[in-house]
PASEBA-1860 file (N, C-alpha, C; in nm, 3 decimals):
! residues 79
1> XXXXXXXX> -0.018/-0.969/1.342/-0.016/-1.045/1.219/0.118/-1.023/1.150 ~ 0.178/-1.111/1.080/0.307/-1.101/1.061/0.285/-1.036/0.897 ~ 0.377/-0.992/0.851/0.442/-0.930/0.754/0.436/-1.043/0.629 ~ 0.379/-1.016/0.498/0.406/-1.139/0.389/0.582/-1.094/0.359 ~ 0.634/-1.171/0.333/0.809/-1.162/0.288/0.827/-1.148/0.146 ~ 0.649/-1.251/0.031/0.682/-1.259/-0.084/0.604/-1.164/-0.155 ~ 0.537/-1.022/-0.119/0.490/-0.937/-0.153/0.507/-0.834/-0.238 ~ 0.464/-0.867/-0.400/0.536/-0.793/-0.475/0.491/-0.648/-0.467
9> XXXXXXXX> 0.565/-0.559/-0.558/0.491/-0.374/-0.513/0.373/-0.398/-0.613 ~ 0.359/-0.457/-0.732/0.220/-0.475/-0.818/0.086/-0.570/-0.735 ~ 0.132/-0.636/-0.647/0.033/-0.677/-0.555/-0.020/-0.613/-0.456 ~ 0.099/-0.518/-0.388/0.012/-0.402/-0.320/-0.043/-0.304/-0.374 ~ 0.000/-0.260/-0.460/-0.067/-0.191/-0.569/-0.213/-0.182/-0.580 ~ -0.260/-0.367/-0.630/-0.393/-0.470/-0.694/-0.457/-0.425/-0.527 ~ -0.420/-0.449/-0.419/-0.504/-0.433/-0.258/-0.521/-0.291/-0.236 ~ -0.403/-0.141/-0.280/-0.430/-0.040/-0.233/-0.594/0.009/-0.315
17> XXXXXXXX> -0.537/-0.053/-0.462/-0.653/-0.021/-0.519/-0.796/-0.103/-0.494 ~ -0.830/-0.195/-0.419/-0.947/-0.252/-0.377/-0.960/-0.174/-0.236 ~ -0.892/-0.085/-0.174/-0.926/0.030/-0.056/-0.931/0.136/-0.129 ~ -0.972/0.167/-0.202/-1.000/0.296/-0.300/-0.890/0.375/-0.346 ~ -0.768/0.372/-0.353/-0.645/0.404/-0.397/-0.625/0.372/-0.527 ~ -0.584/0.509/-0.602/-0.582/0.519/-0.720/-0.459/0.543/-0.799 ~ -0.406/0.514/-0.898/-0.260/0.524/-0.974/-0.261/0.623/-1.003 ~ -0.156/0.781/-0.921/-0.190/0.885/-1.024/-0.106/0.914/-1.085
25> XXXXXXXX> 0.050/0.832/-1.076/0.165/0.878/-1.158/0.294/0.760/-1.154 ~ 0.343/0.695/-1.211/0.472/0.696/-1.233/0.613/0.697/-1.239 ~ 0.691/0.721/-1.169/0.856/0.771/-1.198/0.916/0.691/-1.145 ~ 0.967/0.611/-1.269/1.054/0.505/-1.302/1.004/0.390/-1.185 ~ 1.095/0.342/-1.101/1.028/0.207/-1.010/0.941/0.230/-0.927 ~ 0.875/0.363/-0.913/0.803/0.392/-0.774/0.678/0.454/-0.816 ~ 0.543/0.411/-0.750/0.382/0.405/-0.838/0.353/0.510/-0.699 ~ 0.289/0.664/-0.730/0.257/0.711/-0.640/0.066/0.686/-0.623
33> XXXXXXXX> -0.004/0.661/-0.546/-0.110/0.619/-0.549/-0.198/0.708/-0.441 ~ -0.288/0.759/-0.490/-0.383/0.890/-0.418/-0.502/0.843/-0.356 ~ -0.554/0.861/-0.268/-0.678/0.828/-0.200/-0.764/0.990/-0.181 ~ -0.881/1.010/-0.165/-0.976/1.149/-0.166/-1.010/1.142/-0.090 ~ -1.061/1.021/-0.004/-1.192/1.045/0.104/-1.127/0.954/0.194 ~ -1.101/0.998/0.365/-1.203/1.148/0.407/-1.094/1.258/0.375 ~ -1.001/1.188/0.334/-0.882/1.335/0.269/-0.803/1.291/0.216 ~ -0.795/1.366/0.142/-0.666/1.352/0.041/-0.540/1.286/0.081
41> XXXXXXXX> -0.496/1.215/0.012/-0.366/1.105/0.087/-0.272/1.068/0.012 ~ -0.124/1.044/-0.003/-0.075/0.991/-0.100/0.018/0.865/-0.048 ~ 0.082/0.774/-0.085/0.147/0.680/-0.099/0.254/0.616/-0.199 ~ 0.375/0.621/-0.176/0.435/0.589/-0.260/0.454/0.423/-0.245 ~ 0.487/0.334/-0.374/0.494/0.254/-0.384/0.592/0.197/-0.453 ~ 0.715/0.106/-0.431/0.799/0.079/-0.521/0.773/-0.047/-0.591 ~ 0.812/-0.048/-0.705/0.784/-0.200/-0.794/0.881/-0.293/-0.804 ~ 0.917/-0.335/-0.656/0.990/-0.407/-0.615/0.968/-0.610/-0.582
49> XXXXXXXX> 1.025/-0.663/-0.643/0.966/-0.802/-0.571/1.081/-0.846/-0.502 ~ 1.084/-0.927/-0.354/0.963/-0.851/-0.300/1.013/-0.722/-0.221 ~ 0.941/-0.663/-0.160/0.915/-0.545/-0.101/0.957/-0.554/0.026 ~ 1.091/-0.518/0.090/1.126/-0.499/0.179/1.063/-0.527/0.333 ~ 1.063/-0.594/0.453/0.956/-0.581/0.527/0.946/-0.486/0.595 ~ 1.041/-0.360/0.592/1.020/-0.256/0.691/0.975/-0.126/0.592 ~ 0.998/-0.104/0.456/0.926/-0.046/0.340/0.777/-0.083/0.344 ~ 0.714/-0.227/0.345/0.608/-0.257/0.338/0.539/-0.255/0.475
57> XXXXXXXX> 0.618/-0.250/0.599/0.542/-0.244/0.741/0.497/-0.105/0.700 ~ 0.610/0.010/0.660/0.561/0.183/0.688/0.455/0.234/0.595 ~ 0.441/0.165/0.416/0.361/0.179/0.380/0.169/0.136/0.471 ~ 0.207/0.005/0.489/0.060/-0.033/0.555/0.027/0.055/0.672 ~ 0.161/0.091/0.727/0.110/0.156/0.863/0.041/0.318/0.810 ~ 0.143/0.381/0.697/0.043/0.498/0.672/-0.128/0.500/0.615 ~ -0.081/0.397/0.559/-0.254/0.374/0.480/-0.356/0.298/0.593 ~ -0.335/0.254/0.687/-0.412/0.252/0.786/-0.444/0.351/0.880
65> XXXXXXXX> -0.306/0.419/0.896/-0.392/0.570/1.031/-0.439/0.633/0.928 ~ -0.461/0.631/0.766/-0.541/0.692/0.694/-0.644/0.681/0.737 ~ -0.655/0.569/0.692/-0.818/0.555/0.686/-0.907/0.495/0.843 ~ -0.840/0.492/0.952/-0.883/0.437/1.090/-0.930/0.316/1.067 ~ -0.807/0.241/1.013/-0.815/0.099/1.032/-0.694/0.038/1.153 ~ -0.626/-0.119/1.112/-0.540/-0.149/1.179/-0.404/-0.208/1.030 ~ -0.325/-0.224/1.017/-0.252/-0.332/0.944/-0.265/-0.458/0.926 ~ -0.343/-0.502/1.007/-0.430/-0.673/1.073/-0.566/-0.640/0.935
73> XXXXXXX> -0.612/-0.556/0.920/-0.742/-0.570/0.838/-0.696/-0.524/0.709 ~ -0.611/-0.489/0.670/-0.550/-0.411/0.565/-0.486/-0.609/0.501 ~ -0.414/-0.642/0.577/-0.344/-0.717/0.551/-0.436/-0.868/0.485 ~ -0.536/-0.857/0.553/-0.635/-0.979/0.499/-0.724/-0.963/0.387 ~ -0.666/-0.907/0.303/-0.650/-0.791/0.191/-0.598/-0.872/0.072 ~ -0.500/-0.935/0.163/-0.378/-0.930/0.056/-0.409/-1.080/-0.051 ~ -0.490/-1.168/0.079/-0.469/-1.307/-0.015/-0.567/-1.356/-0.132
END
């Protein structure tokens, strides 16, 4: 599945948080976002429009071997 190009960081943001990812801090352009279950996880996020496609491939790819998904199901997420 290909990569969105017009993906802002407040839109991945709006999807990390509908996979249970939570805002836990701040600093300046970059939203670090925490997940608990089945472990503790973090993610940084920049508040970028849009979001780089190789920044936004490595984010999806960590938050998927998180949680034993794919980037394909993460991604149908987004619209």
């Amino acid at each position: 599945m290909k990569l969105p190009r017009d993906l802002s960081g407040n839109q991945l943001i709006s999807v990390l948080k509908r996979l249970g990812y939570k805002q836990t801090r701040q600093t300046g352009s970059h939203v670090r976002m925490t997940i608990l279950s089945p472990r503790q996880a973090h993610l940084t996020v920049p508040l970028l429009r849009p979001i780089p496609p190789g920044t936004l491939a490595a984010i999806l790819k960590d938050a998927a071997v998180h949680m034993e998904t794919t980037v394909g199901e993460i991604l149908m997420r987004v619209s």
